[in-house]
C-alpha positions as a Markdown table, in Angstrom:
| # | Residue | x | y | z |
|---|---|---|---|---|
| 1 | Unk | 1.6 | 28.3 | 24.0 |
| 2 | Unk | -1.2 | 26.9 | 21.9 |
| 3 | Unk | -0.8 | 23.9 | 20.5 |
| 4 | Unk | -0.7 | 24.0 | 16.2 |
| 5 | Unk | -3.6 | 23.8 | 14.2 |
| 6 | Unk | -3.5 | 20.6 | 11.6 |
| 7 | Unk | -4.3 | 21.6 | 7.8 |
| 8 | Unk | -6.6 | 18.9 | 5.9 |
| 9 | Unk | -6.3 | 18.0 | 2.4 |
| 10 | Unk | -8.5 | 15.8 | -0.1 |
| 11 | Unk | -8.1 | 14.4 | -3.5 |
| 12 | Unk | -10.8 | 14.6 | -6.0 |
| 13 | Unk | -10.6 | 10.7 | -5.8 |
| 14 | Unk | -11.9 | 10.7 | -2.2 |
| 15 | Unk | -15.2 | 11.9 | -3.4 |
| 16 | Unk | -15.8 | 9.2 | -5.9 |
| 17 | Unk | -18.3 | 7.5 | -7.9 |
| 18 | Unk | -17.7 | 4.0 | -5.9 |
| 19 | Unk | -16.5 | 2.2 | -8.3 |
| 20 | Unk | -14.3 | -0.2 | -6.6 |
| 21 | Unk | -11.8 | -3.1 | -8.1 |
| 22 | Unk | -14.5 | -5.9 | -8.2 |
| 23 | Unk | -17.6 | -3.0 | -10.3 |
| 24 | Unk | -18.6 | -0.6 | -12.0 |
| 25 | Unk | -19.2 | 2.9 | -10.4 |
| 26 | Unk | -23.1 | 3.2 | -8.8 |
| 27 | Unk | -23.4 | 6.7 | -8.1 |
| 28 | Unk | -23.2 | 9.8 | -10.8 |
| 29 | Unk | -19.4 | 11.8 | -11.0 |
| 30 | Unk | -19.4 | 14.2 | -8.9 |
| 31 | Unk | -17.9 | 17.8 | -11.0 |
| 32 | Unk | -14.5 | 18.8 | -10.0 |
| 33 | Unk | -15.9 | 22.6 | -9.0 |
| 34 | Unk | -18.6 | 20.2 | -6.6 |
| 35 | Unk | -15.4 | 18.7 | -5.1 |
| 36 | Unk | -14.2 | 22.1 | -4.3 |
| 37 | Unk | -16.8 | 23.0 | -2.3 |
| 38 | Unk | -17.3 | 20.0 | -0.7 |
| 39 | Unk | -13.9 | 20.4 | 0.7 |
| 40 | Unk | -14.5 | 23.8 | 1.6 |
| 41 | Unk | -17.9 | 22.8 | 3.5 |
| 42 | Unk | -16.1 | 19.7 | 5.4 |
| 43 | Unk | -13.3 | 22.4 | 6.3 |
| 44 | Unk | -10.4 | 21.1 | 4.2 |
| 45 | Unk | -7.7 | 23.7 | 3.0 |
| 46 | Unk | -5.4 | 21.4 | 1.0 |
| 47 | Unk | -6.4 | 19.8 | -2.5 |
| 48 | Unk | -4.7 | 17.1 | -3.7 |
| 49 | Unk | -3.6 | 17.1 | -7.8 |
| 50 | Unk | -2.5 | 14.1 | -10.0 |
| 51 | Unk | -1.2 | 16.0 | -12.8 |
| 52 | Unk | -4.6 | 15.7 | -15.4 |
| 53 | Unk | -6.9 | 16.4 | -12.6 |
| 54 | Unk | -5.1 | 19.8 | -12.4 |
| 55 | Unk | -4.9 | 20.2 | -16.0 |
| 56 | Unk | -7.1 | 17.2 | -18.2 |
| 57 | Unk | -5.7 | 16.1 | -21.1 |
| 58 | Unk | -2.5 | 17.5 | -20.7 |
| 59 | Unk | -1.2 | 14.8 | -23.2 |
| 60 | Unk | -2.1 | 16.7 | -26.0 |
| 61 | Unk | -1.5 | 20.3 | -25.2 |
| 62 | Unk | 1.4 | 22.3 | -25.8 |
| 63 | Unk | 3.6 | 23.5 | -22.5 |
| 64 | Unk | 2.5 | 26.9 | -22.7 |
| 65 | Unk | -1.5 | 25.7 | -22.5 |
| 66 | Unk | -0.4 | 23.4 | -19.7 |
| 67 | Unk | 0.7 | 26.4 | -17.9 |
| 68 | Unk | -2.2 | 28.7 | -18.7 |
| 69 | Unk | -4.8 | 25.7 | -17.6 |
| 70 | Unk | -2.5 | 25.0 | -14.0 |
| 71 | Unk | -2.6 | 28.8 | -13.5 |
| 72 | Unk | -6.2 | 29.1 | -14.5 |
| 73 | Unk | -7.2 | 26.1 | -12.0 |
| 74 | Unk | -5.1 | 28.1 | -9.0 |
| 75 | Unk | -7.3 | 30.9 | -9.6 |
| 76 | Unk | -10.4 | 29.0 | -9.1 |
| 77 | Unk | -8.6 | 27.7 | -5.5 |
| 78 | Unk | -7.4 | 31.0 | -4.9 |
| 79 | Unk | -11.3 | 31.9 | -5.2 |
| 80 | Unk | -12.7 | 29.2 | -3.0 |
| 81 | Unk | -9.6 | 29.8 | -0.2 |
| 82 | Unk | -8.1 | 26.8 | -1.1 |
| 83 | Unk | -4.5 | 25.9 | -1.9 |
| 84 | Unk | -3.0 | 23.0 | -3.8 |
| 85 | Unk | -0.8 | 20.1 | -1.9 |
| 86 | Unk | 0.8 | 18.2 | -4.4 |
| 87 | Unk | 0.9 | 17.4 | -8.1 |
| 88 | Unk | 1.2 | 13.5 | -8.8 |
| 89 | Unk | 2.3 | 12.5 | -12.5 |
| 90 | Unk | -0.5 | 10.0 | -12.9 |
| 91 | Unk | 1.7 | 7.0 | -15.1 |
| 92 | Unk | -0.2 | 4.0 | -14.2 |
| 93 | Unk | -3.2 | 4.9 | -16.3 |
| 94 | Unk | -1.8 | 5.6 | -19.6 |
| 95 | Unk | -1.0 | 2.9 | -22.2 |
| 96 | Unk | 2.8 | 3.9 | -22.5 |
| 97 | Unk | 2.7 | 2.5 | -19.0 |
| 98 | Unk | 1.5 | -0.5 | -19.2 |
| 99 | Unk | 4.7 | -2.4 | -18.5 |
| 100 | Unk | 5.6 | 1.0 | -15.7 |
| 101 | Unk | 7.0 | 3.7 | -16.7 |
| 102 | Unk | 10.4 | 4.8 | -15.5 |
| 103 | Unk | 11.1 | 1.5 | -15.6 |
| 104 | Unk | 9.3 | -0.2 | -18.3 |
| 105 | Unk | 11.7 | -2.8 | -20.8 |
| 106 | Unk | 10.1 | 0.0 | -23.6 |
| 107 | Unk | 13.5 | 2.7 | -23.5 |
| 108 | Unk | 10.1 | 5.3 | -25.5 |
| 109 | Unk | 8.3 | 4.4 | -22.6 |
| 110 | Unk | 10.8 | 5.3 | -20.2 |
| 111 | Unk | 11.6 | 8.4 | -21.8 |
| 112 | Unk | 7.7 | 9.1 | -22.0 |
| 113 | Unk | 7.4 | 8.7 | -18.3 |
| 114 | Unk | 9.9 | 11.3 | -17.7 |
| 115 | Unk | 8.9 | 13.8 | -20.0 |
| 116 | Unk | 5.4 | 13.6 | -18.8 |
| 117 | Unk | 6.9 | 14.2 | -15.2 |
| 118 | Unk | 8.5 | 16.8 | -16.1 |
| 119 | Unk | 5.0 | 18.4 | -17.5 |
| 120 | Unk | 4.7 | 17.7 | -13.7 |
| 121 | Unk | 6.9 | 19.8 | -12.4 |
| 122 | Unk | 5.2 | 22.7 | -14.6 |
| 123 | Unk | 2.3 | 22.1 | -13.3 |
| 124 | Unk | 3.3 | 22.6 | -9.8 |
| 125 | Unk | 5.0 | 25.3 | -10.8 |
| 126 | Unk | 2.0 | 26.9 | -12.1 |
| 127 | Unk | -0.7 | 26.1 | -9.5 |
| 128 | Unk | 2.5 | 27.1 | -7.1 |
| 129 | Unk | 3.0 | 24.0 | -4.9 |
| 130 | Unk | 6.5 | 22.7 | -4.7 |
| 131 | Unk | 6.0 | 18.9 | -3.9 |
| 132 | Unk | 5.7 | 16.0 | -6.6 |
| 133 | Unk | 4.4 | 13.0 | -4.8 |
| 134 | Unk | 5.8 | 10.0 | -7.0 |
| 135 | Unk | 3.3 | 6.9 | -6.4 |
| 136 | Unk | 5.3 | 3.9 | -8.1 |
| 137 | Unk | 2.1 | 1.9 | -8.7 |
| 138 | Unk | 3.9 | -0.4 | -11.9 |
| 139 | Unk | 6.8 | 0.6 | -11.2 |
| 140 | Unk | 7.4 | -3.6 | -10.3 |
| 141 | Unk | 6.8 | -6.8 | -11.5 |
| 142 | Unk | 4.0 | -9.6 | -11.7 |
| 143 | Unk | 6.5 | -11.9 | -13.5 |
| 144 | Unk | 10.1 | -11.5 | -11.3 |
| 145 | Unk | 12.3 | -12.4 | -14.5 |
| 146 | Unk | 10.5 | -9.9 | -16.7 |
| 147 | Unk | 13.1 | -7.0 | -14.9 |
| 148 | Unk | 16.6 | -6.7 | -13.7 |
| 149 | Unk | 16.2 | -5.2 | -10.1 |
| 150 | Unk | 19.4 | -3.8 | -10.4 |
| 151 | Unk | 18.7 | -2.0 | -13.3 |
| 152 | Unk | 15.2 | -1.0 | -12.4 |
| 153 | Unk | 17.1 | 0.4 | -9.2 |
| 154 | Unk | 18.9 | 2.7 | -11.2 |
| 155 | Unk | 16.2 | 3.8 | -13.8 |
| 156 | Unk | 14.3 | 5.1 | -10.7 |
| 157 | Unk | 17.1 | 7.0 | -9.7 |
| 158 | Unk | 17.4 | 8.5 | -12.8 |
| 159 | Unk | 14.2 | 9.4 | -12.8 |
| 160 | Unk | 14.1 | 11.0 | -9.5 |
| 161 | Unk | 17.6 | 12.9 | -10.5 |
| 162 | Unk | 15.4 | 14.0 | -13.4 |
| 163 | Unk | 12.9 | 15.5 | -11.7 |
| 164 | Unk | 14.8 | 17.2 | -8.9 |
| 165 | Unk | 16.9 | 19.0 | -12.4 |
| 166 | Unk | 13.3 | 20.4 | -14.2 |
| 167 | Unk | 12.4 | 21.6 | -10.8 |
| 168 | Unk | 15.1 | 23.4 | -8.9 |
| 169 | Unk | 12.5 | 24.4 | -6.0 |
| 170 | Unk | 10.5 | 21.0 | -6.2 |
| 171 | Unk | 10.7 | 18.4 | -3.9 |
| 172 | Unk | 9.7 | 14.9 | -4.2 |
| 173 | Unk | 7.5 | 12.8 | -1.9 |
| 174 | Unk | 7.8 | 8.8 | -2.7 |
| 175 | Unk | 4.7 | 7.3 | -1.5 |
| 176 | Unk | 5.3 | 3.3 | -1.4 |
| 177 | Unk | 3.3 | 0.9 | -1.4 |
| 178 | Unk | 4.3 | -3.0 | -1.3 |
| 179 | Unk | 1.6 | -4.1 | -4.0 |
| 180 | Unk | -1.5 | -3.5 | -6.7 |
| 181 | Unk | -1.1 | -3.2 | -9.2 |
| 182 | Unk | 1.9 | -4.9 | -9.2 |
| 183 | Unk | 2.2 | -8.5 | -7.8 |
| 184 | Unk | 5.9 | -6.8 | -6.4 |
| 185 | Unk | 6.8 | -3.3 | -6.2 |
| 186 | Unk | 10.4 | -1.6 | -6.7 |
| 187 | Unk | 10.0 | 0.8 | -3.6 |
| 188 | Unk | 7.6 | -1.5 | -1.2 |
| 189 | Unk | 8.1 | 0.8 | 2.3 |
| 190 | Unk | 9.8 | 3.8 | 3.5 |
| 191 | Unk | 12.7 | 2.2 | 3.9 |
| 192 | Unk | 13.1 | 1.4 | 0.6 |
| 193 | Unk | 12.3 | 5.3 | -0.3 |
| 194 | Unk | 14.2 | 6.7 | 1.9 |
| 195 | Unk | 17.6 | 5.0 | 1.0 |
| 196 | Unk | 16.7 | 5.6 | -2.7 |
| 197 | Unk | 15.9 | 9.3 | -2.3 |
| 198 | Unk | 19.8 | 9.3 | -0.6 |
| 199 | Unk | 21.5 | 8.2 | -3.5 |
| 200 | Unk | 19.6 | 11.2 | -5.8 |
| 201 | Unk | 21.1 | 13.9 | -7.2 |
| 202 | Unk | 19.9 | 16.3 | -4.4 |
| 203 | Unk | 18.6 | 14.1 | -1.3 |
| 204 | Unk | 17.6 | 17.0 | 0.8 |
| 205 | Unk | 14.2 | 17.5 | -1.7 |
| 206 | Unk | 13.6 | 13.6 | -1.6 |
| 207 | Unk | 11.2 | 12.5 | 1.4 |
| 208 | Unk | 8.4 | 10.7 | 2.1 |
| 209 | Unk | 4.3 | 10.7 | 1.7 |
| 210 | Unk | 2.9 | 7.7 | 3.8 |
| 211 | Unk | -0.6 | 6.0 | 3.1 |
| 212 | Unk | -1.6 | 4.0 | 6.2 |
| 213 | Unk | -3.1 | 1.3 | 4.2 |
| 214 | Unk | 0.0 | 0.9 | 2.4 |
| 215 | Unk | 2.1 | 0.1 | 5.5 |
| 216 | Unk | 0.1 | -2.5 | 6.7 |
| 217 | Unk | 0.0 | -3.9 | 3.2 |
| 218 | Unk | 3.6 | -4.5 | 4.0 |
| 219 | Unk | 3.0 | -5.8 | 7.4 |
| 220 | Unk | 3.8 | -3.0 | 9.3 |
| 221 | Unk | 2.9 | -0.9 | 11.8 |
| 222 | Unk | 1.9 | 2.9 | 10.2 |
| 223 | Unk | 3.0 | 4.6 | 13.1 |
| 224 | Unk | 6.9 | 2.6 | 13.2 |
| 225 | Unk | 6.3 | 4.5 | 9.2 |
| 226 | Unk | 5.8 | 7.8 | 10.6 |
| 227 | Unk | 8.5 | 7.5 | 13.2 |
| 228 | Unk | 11.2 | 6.2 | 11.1 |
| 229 | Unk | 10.8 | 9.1 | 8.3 |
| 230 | Unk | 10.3 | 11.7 | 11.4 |
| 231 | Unk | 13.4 | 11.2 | 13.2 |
| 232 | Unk | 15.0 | 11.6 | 9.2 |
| 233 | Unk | 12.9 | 14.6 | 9.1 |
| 234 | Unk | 11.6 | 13.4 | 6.1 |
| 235 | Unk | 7.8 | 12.9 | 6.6 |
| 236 | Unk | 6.4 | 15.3 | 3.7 |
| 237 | Unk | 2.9 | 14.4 | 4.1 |
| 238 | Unk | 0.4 | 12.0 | 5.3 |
| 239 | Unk | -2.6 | 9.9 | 3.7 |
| 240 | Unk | -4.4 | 8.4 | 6.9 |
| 241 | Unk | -6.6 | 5.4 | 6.5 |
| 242 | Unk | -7.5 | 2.3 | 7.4 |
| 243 | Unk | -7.2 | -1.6 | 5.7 |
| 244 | Unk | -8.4 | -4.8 | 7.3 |
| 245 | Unk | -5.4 | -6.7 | 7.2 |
| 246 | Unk | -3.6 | -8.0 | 4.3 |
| 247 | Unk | -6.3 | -7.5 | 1.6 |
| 248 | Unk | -6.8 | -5.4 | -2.0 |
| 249 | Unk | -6.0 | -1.5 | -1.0 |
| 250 | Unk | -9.5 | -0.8 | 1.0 |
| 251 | Unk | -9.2 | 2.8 | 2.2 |
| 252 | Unk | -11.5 | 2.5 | 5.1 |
| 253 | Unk | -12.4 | 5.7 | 7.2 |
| 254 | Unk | -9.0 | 6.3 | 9.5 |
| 255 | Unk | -9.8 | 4.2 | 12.7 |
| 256 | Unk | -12.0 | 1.9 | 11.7 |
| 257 | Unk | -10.3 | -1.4 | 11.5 |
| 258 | Unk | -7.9 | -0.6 | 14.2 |
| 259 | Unk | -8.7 | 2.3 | 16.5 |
| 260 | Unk | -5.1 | 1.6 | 18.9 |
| 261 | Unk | -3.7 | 1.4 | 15.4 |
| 262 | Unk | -5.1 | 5.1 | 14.4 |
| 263 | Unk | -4.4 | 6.4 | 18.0 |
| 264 | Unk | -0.6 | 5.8 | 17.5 |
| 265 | Unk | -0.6 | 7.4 | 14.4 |
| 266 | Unk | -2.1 | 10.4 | 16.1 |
| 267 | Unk | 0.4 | 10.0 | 18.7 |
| 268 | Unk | 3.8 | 10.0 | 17.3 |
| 269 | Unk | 2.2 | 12.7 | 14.9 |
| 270 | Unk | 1.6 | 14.7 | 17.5 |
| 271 | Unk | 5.3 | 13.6 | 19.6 |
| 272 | Unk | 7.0 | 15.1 | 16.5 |
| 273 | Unk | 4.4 | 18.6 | 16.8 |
| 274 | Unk | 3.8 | 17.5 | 13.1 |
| 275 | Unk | 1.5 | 20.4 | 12.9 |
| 276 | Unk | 3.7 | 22.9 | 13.4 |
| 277 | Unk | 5.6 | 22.0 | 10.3 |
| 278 | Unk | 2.3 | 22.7 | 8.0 |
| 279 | Unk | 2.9 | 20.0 | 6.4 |
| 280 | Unk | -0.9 | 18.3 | 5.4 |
| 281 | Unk | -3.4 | 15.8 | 7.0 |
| 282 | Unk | -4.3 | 14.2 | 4.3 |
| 283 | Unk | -7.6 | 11.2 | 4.3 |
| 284 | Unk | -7.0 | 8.7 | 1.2 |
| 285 | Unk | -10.2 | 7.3 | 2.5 |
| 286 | Unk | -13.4 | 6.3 | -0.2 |
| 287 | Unk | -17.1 | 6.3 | 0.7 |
| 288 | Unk | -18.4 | 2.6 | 1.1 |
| 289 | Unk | -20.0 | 1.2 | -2.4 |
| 290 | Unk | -23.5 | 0.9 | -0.7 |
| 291 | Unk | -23.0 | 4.9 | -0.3 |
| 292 | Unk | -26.5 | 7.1 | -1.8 |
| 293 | Unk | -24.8 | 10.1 | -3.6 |
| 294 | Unk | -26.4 | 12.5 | -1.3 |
| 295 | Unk | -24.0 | 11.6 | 1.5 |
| 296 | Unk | -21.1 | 10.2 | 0.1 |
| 297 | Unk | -18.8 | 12.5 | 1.7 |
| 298 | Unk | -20.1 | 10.8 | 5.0 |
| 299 | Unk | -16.5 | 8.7 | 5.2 |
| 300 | Unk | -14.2 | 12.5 | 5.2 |
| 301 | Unk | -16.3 | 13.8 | 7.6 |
| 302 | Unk | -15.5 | 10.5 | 9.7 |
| 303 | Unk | -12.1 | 10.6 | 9.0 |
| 304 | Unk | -11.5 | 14.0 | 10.6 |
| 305 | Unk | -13.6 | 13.9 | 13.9 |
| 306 | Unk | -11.9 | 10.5 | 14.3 |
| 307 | Unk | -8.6 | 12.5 | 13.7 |
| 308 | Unk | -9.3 | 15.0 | 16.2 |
| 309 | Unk | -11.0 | 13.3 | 18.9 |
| 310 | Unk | -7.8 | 11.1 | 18.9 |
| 311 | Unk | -5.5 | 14.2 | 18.9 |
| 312 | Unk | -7.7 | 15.3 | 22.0 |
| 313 | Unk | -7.0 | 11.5 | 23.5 |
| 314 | Unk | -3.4 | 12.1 | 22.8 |
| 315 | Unk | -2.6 | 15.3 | 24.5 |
| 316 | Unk | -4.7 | 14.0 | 27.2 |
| 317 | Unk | -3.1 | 10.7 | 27.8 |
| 318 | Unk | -1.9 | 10.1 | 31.4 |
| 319 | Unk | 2.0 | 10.3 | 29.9 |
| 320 | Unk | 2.9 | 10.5 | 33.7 |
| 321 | Unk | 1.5 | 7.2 | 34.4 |
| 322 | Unk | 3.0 | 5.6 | 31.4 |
| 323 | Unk | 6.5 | 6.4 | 32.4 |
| 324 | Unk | 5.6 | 4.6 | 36.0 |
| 325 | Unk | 4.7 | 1.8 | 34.3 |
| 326 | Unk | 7.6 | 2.0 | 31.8 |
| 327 | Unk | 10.6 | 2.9 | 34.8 |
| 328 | Unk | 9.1 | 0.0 | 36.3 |
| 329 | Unk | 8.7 | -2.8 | 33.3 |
| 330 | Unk | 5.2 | -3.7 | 33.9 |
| 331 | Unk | 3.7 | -3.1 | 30.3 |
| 332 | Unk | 0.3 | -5.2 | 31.3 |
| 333 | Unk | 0.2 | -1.8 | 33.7 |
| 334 | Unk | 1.0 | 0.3 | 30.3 |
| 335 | Unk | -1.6 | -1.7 | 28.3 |
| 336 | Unk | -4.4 | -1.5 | 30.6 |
| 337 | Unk | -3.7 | 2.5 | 30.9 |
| 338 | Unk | -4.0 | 2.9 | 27.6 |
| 339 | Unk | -7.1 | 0.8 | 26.6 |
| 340 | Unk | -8.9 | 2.6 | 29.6 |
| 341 | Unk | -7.6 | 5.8 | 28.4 |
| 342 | Unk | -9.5 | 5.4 | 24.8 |
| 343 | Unk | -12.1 | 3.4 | 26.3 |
| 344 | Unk | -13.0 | 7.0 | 28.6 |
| 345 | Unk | -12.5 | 4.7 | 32.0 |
């Protein structure tokens, strides 16, 4: 049987204006419809939504328009062969979340933050995607006595219930993340999410979406991520990167800080036949700063041969000789076999 083909998704943030946290952007925005074909030219199927990429300014439009613009943007994918991934309620950038929004000390804020997830939900609806990727980027603290945890614990929980009640047919993918904005975030790792999600009103909907950079953020290992939210069955979706250690959020091109690193990934990707669940690839990677406009999709294209040439090295891999080297304990033996196996020896 052949093996199953991996689908590829983008966000219109990947093809940036590279800005980055320490400067202004240096190359022109790029149009949303320019995105669309980019993806479409680099052979992506998935797009990626926050919630006012799909529809902008959704603040100030009734629900009905919110619906007609969603339904009008999964036309124009429809068009270009594309199909949507996720929605994301983008919180962090809006003044009513400034202290975080389902749980900010503000009870209008917290009530805002809901509401506006809700609009979400509508949003997925309309486009007709069924995941909500919840990224709970303020959702923390920079001052540890400014919030109760226990409280904030619950709040998210609410929040979640909330969710999984406006959208009978949604489910929700928590994408942690240890830090930044925050100096210390509610829902650092998986773990965290995972337990969270089983408290919730309908835990079967709640799983995971894990960033590679955000992992190692936390001092762990990406691919111990994957695993741990694959053996729950709960690994929704992937953003693939990479970070040079402990550091701002860098979204390097997947592999290039830590090629082993990337190759596990692959791997227990491709031990769970992640493929054949058609869940998303997805590469939450940013063209480097120094980047002319005229190839500043470079860093995507990278992403995905990397991907697949490390796919190719994983259903390769001499899995024989590794379980010789296991049965008899000499991991120097396993080491050397797989550092000649990526280094083509």
């Amino acid at each position: 049987m052949a093996a199953a083909t991996y689908r590829f998704s983008v966000g219109p943030w990947n093809i940036g204006r590279g800005a980055d946290p320490f400067g202004p952007p240096v190359r022109p925005a790029v149009a949303f419809d320019d995105v669309l074909d980019a993806a479409v030219k680099l052979g992506f199927e998935g797009i990626q939504f926050h919630d006012d990429d799909a529809v902008p300014d959704l603040e100030n439009l009734s629900p009905a328009k919110i619906v007609a613009e969603a339904k009008a943007m999964r036309q124009k994918l429809d068009d270009k062969g594309l199909v949507p991934e996720f929605v994301a309620p983008r919180l962090w950038e809006h003044a009513h979340g400034v202290d975080g929004g389902y749980t900010s000390n503000d009870p209008a804020a917290r009530t805002w933050a809901i509401e506006r997830s809700k609009r979400s939900v509508d949003v997925a609806a309309a486009l007709g995607c069924d995941i909500i990727v919840l990224w709970p980027a303020r959702e923390g603290t920079s001052v540890r006595e400014s919030k109760n945890p226990i409280e904030a614990s619950r709040q998210l929980l609410a929040a979640i219930d909330a969710i999984l009640i406006a959208g009978p047919s949604m489910r929700i993918a928590i994408e942690p993340k240890p830090n930044e904005p925050v100096d210390h975030a509610f829902i650092p790792t998986i773990g965290h999410a995972l337990a969270l999600g089983a408290r919730s009103f309908d835990p079967a909907r709640v799983g995971v979406l894990i960033e590679s950079a955000h992992a190692i953020l936390a001092g762990l290992d990406p691919s111990d991520e994957m695993g741990f939210a694959l053996a729950a069955g709960k690994l929704w979706s992937v953003h693939l990167n990479d970070q040079n250690g402990l550091k701002f959020d860098q979204d390097k091109v997947f592999g290039a800080a830590n090629l082993r690193g990337a190759f596990d990934q692959v791997r227990v990707l491709e031990n769970a036949n992640y493929a054949a669940t058609g869940a998303f690839v997805g590469f939450d990677v940013k063209a480097q700063r120094t980047q002319k406009a005229e190839s500043a999709t470079a860093h995507l294209a990278t992403s995905k041969a990397v991907f697949l040439a490390l796919v190719e090295k994983s259903r390769t891999f001499p899995q024989r000789v590794a379980e010789e080297c296991i049965a008899a304990r000499d991991y120097e033996a396993l080491e050397r076999t797989v550092l000649e196996h990526l280094l083509g020896c």
